[in-house]
ZAMARGU-4260 file (C-alpha; in steps of 0.2 Angstrom, whole numbers, plus 5000, padded with zeros to 4 digits):
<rodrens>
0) 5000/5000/5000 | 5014/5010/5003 | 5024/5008/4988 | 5006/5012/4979 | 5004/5029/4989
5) 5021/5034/4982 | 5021/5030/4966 | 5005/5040/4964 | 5015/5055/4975 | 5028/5055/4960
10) 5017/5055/4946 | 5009/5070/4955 | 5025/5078/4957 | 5028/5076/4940 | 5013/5081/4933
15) 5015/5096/4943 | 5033/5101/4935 | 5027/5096/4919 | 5013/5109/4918 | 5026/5122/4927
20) 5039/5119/4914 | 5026/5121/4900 | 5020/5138/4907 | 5038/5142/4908 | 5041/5137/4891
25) 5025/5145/4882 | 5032/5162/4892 | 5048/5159/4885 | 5042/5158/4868 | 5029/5174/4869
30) 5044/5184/4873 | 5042/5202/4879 | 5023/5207/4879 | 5018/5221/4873 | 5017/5239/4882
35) 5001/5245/4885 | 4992/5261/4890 | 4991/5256/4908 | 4999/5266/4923 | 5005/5248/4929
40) 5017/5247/4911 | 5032/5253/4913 | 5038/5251/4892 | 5039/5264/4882 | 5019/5264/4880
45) 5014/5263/4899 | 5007/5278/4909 | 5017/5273/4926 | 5027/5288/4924 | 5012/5301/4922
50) 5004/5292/4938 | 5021/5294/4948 | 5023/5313/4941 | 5002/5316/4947 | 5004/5308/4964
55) 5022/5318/4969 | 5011/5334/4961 | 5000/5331/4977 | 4985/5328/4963 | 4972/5315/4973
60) 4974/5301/4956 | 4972/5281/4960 | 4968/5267/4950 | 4950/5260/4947 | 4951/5243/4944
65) 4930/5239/4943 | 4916/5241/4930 | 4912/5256/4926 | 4895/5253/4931 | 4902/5255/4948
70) 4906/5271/4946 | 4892/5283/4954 | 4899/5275/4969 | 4914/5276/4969 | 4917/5294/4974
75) 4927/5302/4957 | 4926/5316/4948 | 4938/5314/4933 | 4940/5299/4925 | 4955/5295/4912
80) 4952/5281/4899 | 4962/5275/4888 | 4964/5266/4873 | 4964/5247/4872 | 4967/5241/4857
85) 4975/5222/4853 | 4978/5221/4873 | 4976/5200/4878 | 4970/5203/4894 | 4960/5219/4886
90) 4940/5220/4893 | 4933/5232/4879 | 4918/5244/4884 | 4900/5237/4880 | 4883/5249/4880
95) 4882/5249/4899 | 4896/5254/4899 | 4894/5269/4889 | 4878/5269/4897 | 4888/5272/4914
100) 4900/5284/4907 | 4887/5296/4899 | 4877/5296/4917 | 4895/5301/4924 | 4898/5315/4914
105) 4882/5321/4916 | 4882/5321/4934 | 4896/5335/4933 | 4912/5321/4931 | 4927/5324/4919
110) 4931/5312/4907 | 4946/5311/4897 | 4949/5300/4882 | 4963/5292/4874 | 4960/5285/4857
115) 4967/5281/4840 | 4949/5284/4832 | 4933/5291/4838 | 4917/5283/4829 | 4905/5296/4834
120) 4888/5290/4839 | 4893/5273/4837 | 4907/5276/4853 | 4906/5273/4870 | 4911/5291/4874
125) 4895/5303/4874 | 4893/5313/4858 | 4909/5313/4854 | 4914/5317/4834 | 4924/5307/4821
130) 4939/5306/4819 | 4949/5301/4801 | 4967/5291/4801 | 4983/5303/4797 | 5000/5303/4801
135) 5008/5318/4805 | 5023/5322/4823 | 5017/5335/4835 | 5003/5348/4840 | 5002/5366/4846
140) 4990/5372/4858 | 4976/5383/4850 | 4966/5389/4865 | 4970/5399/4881 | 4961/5389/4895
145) 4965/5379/4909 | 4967/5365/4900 | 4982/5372/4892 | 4989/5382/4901 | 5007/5383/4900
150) 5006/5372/4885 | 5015/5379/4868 | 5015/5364/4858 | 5016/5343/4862 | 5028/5331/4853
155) 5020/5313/4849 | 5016/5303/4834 | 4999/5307/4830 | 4987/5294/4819 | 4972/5300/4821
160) 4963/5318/4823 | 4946/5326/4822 | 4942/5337/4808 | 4944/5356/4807 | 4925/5357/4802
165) 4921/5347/4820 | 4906/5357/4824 | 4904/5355/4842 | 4916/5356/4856 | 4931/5367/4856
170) 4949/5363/4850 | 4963/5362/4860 | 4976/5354/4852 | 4977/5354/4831 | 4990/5353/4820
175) 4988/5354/4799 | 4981/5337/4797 | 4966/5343/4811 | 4963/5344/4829 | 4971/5333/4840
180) 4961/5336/4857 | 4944/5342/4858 | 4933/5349/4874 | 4916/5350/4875 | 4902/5349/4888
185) 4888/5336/4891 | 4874/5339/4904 | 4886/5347/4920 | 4902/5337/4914 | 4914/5340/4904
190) 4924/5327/4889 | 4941/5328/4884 | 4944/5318/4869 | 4962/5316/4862 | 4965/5306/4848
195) 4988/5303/4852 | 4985/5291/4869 | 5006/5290/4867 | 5006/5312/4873 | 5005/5303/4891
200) 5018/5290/4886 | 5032/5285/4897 | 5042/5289/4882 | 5035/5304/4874 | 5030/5313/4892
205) 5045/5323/4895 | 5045/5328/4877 | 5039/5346/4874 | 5025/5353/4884 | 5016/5336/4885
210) 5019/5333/4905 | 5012/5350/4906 | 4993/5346/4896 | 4993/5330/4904 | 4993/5338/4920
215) 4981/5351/4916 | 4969/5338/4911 | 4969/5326/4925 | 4973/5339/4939 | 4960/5354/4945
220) 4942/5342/4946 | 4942/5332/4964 | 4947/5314/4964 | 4954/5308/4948 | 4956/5289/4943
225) 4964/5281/4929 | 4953/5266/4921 | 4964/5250/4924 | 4949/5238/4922 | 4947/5239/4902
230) 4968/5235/4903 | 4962/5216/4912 | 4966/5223/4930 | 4953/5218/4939 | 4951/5221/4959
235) 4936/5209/4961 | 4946/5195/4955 | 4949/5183/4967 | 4966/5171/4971 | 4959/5158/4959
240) 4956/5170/4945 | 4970/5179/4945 | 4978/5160/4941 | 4983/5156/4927 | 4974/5144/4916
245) 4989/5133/4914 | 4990/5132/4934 | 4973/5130/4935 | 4973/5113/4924 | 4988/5109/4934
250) 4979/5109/4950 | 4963/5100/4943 | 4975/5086/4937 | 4983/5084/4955 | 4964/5084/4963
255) 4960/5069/4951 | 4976/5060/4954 | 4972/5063/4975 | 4955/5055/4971 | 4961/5042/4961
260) 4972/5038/4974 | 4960/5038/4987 | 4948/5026/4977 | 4962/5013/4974 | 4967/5012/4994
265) 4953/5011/5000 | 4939/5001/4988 | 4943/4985/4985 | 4941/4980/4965 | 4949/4961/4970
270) 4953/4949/4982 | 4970/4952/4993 | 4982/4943/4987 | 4999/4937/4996 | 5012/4932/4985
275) 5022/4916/4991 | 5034/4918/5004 | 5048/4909/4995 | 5058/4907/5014 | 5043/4899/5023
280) 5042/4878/5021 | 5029/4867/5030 | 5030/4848/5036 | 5025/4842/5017 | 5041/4851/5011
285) 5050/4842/5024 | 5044/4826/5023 | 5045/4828/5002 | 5064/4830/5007 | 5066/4815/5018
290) 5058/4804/5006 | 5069/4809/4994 | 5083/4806/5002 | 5079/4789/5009 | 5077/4784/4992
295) 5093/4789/4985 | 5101/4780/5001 | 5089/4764/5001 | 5086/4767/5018 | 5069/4763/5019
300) 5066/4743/5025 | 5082/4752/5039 | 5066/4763/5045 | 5053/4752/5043 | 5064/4740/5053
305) 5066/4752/5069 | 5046/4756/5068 | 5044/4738/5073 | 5058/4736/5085 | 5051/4753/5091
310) 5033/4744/5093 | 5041/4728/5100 | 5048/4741/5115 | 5032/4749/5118 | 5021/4732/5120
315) 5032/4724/5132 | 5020/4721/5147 | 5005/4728/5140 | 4992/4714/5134 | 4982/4725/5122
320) 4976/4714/5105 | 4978/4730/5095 | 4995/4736/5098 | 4998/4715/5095 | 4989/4717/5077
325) 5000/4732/5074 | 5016/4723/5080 | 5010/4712/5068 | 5007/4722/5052 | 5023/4730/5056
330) 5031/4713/5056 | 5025/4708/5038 | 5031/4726/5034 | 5048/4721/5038 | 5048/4706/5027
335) 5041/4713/5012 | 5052/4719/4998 | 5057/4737/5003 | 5043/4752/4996 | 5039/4768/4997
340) 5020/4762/5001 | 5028/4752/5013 | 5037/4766/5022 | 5021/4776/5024 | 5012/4762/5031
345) 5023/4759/5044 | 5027/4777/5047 | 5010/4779/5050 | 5005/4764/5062 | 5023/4771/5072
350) 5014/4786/5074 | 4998/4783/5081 | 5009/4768/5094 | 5016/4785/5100 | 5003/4793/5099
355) 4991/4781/5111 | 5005/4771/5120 | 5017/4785/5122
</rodrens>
């Protein structure tokens, strides 16, 4: 049973390495992921150093790491999101989710938006416009607001911007190809649309004046949170979740080896069974031996003989008409031609004589 409890033990153990190793391997082979617009990333896409530059400004900024439909709750008055695209962990914004953001702004929040492309009606963020693919470096600031102030001009890549002809909202960022970022109001709230998510970039924000407008933006409007949930960071999750589904398999594959286990010590499917103890002989070996023996040596009239002398001994003075037939018996024994037949018999007549007559 023991050896049976171990053997399954290393075929867990091994199970257990193999799934490791493979989650080890399939990292290996995804190599560096890519850097997102997260204040968590650190690459040369990740907002961590906007977040770092915010908190040491002394602006109240955290991370919100729950649906947005949790957001009348949750005590904030500016809201950053940002864009999400070809993320693997991505969540991507649904209609209650645009549902949730349009109550928010309407209640008086601030949200600010960081996208390649704005769809218009069709986009999550309340009537915002649309925006067309470009490719043009750079923007200058075109209003004089709070929203720029101390801004001159921002140095990105820009791929997307919102026409000159954009009939709502104001511009504040432009450059030939059209308007970079856009404000305008909606119910008590205000939306800041920018179509270069990278101006907040770990690697473009100490370029220009970008610090500065990303500052102006997030700061100045109460609590401000940065949207980690759309980028998979979830606060809900709990320790199973947060697992990943490699180690998950590994763990279910373990459970089922502990069962199976289980089952085969302690349900019988089959009779116990002892093997043979080869070391262990009982009388029929050792009267096998001796026969065999007294064969080889022809000692078997010799035996046959002292089982009658032996019966002579035990009869002297007794007048018993049994022990006299087996005398007897013994007697004709003795004469016969030597036998193995003959051996029992007498054996066995020697036997019960010591046995009755001691």
């Amino acid at each position: 049973m023991i050896a049976r409890r171990s053997e399954f033990a290393i075929l867990a153990i091994g199970i257990t390495a193999f799934v490791v190793l493979s989650i080890e391997h399939d990292r290996a082979h995804r190599g560096t992921p890519p850097s997102t617009y997260s204040t968590y990333d650190t690459g040369p896409n990740g907002y961590r150093a906007l977040y770092a530059v915010l908190l040491g400004a002394g602006v109240p900024v955290r991370r919100f790491g729950h649906a947005l439909g949790t957001l009348d709750s949750a005590g904030l008055q500016t809201l950053v999101v940002s864009n999400y695209d070809n993320e693997p962990s991505a969540r991507p914004l649904g209609v209650r989710d645009r549902d949730a953001l349009a109550r928010f702004v309407r209640g008086g929040g601030r949200l600010v938006v960081l996208d390649t492309g704005f769809a218009g009606s069709e986009d999550i963020v309340p009537a915002v416009g649309v925006s067309k693919p470009v490719r043009a470096y750079g923007a200058i600031a075109l209003a004089r607001n709070r929203y720029t102030a101390g801004v001159r001009s921002v140095a990105a890549v820009i791929d997307a911007a919102f026409p000159f002809a954009m009939r709502s909202g104001q511009p504040l960022l432009a450059n030939r190809s059209g308007i970079v970022a856009a404000l305008y109001s909606y119910g008590k709230g205000d939306v800041v649309a920018i179509t270069a998510p990278n101006l907040f970039s770990n690697a473009s924000l100490r370029d220009a004046d970008n610090a500065a407008f990303a500052y102006d933006v997030v700061a100045g409007h109460g609590p401000a949170a940065f949207d980690e949930y759309v980028h998979g960071y979830d606060e809900d999750l709990g320790f199973w979740e947060v697992l990943p589904a490699p180690a998950r398999a590994a763990f279910w594959i373990v459970v089922a080896i502990v069962v199976l286990a289980l089952i085969g010590a302690n349900v019988p499917f089959a009779p116990p069974f002892a093997p043979p103890d080869a070391d262990t002989r009982d009388s029929a070996a050792y009267v096998t031996a001796m026969a065999a023996l007294l064969r080889r040596s022809r000692g078997a009239g010799m035996l046959v003989a002292r089982f009658a002398d032996d019966a002579v001994r035990r009869a002297r003075g007794r007048n018993d008409p049994q022990l006299r037939h087996a005398i007897e018996e013994l007697q004709r024994l003795r004469n016969a031609p030597p036998s193995d037949a003959a051996l029992v018999r007498a054996a066995a007549i020697a036997y019960q004589l010591r046995k009755e007559y001691g």
